[in-house]
ZAMARGU-4260 file (C-alpha; in steps of 0.2 Angstrom, whole numbers, plus 5000, padded with zeros to 4 digits):
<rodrens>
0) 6570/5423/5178 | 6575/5436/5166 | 6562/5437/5150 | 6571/5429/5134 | 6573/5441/5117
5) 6565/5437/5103 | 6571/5447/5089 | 6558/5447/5076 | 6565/5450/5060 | 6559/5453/5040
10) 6559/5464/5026 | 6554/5483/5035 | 6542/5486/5021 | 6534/5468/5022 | 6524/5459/5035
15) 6521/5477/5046 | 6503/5467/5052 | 6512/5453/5056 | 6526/5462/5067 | 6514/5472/5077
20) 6502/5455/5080 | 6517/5445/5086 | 6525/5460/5096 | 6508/5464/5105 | 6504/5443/5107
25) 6521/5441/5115 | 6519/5454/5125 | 6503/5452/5131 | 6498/5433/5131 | 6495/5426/5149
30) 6508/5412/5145 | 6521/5417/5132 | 6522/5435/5142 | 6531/5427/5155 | 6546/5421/5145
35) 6550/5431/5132 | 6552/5448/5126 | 6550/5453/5109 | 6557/5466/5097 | 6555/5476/5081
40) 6559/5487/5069 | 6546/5500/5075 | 6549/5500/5092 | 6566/5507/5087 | 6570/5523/5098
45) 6579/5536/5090 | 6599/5536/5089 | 6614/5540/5080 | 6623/5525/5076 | 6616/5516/5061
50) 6600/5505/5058 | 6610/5493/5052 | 6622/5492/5065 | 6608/5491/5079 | 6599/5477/5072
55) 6614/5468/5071 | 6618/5471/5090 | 6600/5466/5092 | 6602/5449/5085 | 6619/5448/5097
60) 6610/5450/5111 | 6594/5441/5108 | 6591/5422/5113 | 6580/5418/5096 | 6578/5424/5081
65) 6561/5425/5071 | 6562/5428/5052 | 6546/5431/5040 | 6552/5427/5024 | 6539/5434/5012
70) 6542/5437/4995 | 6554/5457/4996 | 6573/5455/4998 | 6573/5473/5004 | 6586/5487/5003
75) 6604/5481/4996 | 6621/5489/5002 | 6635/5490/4990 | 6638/5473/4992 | 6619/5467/4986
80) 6616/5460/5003 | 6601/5464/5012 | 6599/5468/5032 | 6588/5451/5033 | 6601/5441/5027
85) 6615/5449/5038 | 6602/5446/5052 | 6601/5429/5048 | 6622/5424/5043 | 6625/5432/5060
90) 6612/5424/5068 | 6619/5407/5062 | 6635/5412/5066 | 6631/5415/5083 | 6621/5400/5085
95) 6607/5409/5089 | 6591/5399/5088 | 6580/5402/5070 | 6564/5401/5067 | 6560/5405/5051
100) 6541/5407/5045 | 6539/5407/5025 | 6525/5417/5018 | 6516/5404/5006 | 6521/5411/4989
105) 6529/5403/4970 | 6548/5404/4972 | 6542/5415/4958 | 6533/5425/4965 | 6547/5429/4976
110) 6562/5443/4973 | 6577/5431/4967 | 6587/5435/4981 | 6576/5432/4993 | 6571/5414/4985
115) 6589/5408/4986 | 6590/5415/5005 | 6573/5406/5009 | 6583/5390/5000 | 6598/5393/5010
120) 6587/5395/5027 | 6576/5379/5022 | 6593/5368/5021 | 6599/5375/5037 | 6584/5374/5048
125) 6567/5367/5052 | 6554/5383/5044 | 6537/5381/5042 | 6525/5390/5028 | 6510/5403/5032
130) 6497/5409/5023 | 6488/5419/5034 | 6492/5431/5049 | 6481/5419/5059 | 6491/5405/5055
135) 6507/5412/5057 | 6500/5418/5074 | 6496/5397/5077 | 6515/5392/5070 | 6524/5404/5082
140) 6515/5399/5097 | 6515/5379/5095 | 6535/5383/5093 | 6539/5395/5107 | 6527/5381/5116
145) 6538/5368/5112 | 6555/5377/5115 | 6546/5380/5133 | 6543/5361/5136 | 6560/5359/5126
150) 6570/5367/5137 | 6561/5362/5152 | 6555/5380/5156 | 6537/5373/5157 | 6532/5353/5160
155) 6514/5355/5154 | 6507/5364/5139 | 6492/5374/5136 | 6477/5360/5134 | 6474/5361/5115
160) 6494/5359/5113 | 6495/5345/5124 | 6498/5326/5120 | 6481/5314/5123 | 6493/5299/5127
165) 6478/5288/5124 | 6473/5294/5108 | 6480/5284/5089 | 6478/5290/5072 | 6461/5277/5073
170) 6453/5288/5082 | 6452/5299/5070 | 6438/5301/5057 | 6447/5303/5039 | 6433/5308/5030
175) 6429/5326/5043 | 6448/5330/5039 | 6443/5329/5020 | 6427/5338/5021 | 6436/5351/5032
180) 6450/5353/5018 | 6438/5357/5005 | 6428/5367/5016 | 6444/5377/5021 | 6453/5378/5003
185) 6435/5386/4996 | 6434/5399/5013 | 6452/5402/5016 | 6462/5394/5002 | 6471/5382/5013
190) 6486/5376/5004 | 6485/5358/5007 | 6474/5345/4996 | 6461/5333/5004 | 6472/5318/4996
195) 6488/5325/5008 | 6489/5310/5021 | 6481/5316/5038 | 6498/5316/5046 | 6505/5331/5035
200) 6487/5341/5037 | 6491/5339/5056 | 6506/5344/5054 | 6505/5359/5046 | 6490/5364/5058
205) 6503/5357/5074 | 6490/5347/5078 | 6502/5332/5082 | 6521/5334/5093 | 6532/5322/5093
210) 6523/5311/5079 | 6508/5309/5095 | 6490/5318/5094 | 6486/5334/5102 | 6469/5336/5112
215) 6464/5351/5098 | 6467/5337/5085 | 6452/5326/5095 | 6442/5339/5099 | 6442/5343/5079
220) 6442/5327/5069 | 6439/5312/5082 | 6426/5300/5079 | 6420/5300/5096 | 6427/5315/5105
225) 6417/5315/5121 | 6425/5298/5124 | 6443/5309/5128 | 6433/5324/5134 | 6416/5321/5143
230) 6412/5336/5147 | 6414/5344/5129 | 6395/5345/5124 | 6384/5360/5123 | 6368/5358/5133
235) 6354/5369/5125 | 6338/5372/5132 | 6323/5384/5128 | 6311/5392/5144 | 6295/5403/5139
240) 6295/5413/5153 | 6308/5426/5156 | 6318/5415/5172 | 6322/5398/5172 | 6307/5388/5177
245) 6294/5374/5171 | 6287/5371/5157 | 6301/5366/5148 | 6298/5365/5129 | 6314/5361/5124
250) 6332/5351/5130 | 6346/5345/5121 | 6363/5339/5125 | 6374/5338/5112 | 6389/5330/5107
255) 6401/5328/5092 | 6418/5338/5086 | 6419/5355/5089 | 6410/5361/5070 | 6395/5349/5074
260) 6393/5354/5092 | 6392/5372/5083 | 6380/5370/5069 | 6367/5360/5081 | 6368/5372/5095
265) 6367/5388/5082 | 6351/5377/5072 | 6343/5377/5088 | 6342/5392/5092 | 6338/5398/5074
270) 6322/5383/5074 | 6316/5393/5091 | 6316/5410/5090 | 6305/5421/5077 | 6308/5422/5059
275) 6299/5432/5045 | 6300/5426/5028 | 6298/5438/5013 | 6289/5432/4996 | 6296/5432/4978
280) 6291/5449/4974 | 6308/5454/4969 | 6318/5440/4968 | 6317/5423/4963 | 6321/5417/4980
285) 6311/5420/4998 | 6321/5430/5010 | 6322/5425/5028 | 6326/5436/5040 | 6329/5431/5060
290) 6324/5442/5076 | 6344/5439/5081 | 6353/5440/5068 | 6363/5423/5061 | 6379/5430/5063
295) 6377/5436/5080 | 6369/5418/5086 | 6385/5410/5077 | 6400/5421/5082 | 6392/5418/5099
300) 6395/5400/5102 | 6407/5399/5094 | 6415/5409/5104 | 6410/5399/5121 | 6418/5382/5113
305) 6434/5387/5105 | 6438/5400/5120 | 6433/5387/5135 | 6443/5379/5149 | 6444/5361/5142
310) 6448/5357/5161 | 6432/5361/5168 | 6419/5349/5170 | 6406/5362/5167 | 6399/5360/5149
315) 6393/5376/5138 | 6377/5380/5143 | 6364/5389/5129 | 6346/5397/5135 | 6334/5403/5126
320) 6322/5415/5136 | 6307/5426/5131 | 6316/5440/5131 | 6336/5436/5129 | 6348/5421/5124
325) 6361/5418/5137 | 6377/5407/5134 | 6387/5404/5147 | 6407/5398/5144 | 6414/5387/5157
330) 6430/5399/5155 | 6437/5416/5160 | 6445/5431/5150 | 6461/5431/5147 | 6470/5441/5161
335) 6475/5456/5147 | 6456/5458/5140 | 6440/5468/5149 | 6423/5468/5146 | 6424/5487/5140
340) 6440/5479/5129 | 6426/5467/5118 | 6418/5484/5114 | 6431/5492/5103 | 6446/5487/5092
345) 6456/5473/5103 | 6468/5461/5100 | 6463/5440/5099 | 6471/5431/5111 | 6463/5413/5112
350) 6463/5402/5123 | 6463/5388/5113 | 6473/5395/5097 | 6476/5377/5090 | 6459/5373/5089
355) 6452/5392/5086 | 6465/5392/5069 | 6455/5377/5060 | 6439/5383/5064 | 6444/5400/5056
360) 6451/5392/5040 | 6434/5384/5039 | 6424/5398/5039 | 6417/5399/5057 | 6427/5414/5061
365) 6425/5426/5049 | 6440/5438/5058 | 6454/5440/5069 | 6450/5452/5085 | 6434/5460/5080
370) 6420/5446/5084 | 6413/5451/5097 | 6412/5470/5089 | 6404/5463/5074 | 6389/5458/5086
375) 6387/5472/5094 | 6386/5482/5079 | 6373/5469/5069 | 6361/5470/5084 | 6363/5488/5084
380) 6359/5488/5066 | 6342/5477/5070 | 6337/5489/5082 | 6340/5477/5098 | 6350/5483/5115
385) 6367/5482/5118 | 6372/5463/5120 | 6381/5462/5137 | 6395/5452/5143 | 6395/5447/5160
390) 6413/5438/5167 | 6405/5426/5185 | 6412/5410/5188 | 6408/5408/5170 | 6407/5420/5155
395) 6391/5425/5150 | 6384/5431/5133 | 6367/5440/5135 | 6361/5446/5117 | 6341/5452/5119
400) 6329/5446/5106 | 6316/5460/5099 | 6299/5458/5107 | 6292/5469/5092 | 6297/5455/5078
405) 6285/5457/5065 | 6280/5442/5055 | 6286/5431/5066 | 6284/5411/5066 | 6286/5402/5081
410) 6276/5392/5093 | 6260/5384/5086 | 6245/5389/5072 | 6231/5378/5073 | 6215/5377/5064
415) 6206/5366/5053 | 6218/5365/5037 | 6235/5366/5049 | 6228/5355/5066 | 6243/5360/5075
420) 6259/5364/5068 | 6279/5368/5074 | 6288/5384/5069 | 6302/5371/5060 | 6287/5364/5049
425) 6280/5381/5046 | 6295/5388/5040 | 6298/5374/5028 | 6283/5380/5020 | 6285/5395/5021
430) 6302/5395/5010 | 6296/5381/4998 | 6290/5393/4982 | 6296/5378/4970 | 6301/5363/4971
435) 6318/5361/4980 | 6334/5350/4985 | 6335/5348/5003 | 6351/5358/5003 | 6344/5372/4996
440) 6331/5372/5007 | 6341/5371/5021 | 6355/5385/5015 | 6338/5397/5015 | 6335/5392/5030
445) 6355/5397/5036 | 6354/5379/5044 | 6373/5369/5044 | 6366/5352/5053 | 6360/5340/5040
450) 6354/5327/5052 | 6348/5341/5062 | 6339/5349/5047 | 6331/5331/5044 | 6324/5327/5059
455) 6317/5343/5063 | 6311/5351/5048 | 6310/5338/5035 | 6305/5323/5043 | 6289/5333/5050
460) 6283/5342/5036 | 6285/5324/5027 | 6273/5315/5043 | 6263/5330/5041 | 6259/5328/5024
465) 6262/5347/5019 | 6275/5341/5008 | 6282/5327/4998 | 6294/5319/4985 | 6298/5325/4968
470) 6299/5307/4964 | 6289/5298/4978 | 6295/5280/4967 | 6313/5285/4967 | 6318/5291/4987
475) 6336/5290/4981 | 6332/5298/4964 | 6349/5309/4959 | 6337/5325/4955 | 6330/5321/4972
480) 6316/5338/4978 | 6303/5343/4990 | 6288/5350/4983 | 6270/5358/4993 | 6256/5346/4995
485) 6238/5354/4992 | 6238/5355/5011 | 6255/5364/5011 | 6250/5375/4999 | 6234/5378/5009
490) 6244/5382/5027 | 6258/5394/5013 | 6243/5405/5009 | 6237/5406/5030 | 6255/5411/5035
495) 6258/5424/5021 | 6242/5432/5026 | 6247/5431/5046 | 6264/5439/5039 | 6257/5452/5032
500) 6245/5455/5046 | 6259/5456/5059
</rodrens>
């Protein structure tokens, strides 16, 4: 089947990112690669006849076209019209199918002319708004998706885009869409208020089709997930030796959306490898300073549950040895990246882009295409080898923790003011210079699970009686702290002397 041409069109001095991410996506992705074949401005060869005239014959000759709409009108000819609107009357005209992506700006913000073009273009056609490059990137590949299935060049969709025919909108858990509005409006600012009705957030994160729910809208805001996808947990598991064998110390499995399955697998491996804390000499606040660094642990997972093949039955696996932290993704590269392609500048193609764009908005991906080049350059930084990337019948992150960690606390101090303490407890402790919220606490700590953080680190310390309530009458008190027992106080002064002597 011949490829179809995709004309991507906008103001030449606008959107020049935006061009080359949607040029080298449609050319390169596994999926959209096979149908269509995209072209712009820049990849105009030299000629005689002019540029007006050739992108005119370009939109005769191509089977969509794809306007940005930003907030330029561009060069005017003698008549005050600009190339983009010719582009689009003649598309139009030719009954040419339009999608037409609007940057996210005030009509004024925008160059008069092109506001009445973008009104024009809204009365015409379905558009849809952007803010970002990453979700413009989302837009045009939930719409060239459903063109595909539209026109019956594909019968199933990716996974994330595909319909759960068992799922209702009671499945979903309103209250994670409106914490992950706030969360996304403060990180990214996401356009949309937590008081806009589920149905227009999904919407305009093309997490519904055809007015039904996608599996990326269950895997992000279900109540129970793991009731639709079983196998979408993350089994963790920590070994003291350097191969997998017995004693275990530690295994959990755990469940929950995609942001919880994150934050309790990243707090479990922050609450078992070593940690220095600093003291107040220079600030008002202890510094806390991980043998991998938090960033690297993060990026990590999330990487192995956003990228993975939902269609497995294998789940992420997470080990912790003495010497490394190995996660293993139940999912392949795609066909158009290497290993030696995650070490330098590359381009992102996810696998699940629907559920990879909300998790970006939120804040767990801090950028588009340079991950996994952030890692290698934060572990370089701490002075630890070269994390390796390893593609078997799964993909495997191997990222080496530092033998030589000084002022570590991990494993167990015992003696006769501690009897036998964990390194969560300890580092409770450790941090607690004042009397402190929870949150607070916890935000030192760069811990996101709260019912982890409870059960782990603050309901121990409590049993263990090294801290207690600020108002131990009140447990609901608005003012709510922890503060150190005599005994906590006791065990702070032991491990600022074992920090300083390691």
């Amino acid at each position: 089947m011949e490829k179809l041409k995709v004309f991507i069109s906008s103001v030449q001095a606008e959107f020049a990112e935006e061009r080359q991410m949607l040029f080298d996506y449609l050319m390169q992705d596994s999926l959209l690669g096979l149908f269509f074949e995209p072209f712009i401005f820049e990849k105009l060869p030299a000629m005689e006849q002019s540029v007006e005239n050739t992108f005119l014959n370009r939109v005769k000759k191509c089977d969509i076209y794809l306007g940005l709409f930003g907030k330029e009108y561009g060069y005017e000819d003698i008549s005050g019209i600009s190339p983009t609107e010719y582009e689009y009357d003649l598309a139009k005209k030719l009954n040419k199918i339009r999608l037409i992506f609007i940057s996210n700006h005030k009509n004024f913000e925008r160059h008069p002319k092109q506001a009445t073009l973008i009104q024009k273009a809204e009365k015409e056609i379905i558009r849809k708004k952007f803010s970002n490059i990453m979700e413009l990137k989302a837009d045009v590949y939930s719409s060239l998706v459903a063109f595909l299935e539209e026109k019956e060049f594909i019968r199933t969709g990716p996974f994330d885009a595909s319909i759960n025919k068992e799922a209702t909108y009671d499945d979903i858990d309103a209250g994670k869409v409106v914490r992950w509005v706030n969360a996304a409006r403060a990180k990214r600012s996401f356009p949309l208020e937590d008081h806009i009705p589920v149905k227009n957030i999904f919407a305009h994160l093309n997490l519904i089709k055809n007015g039904r729910l996608t599996n990326a809208a269950l895997l992000l805001f279900a109540k129970e997930p793991q009731r639709f996808f079983k196998s979408s947990e993350v089994k963790c598991v920590q070994f003291n030796a350097f191969e997998i064998e017995k004693p275990i110390p530690a295994y959990q499995v755990y469940k929950g959306d995609v942001f919880m399955l994150v934050n309790q697998a990243v707090d479990f491996v922050l609450s078992r490898i070593n940690v220095s804390t600093g003291t107040r000499d220079n600030s008002n606040q202890v510094d806390v300073e991980y043998e991998i660094p938090r960033a690297v642990v993060s990026e990590a997972i999330v990487n192995a549950i956003v990228h993975r093949d939902y269609t497995s039955n294998g789940s992420v696996q997470i080990m912790l040895f003495k010497d490394r932290l190995e996660i293993w993704n139940p999912g392949t590269l795609p066909l158009n990246l290497t290993i030696e392609d995650l070490k330098k500048p590359h381009s992102s193609y996810p696998n699940n882009l629907l559920l990879a764009e909300p998790m970006y908005l939120a804040g767990y991906i801090e950028r588009i295409g340079t991950g996994t080049m952030d890692m290698l350059v934060k572990c370089k930084e701490k002075g630890l080898r070269e994390i390796e990337f390893i593609q078997d019948d799964v993909f495997k992150t191997i990222i080496w923790r530092n033998g030589a960690f000084a002022g570590q606390f991990s494993g167990e101090l015992t003696g006769e003011v501690t009897g036998e303490v964990s390194g969560e407890v300890k580092r409770v402790v450790s941090v607690l210079t004042k009397p402190m919220k929870r949150s607070e606490i916890q935000k030192i700590l760069q811990l996101r699970h709260d019912d982890y953080f409870r059960l782990n680190y603050i309901i121990p310390a409590l049993k263990a009686r090294f801290i207690e309530l600020l108002y131990p009458d009140s447990p609901n008190h608005p003012q709510q702290k922890y503060k150190l027992t005599d005994k906590g106080k006791s065990l702070q002064i032991l491990l600022r002397k074992e920090n300083n002597e390691g």
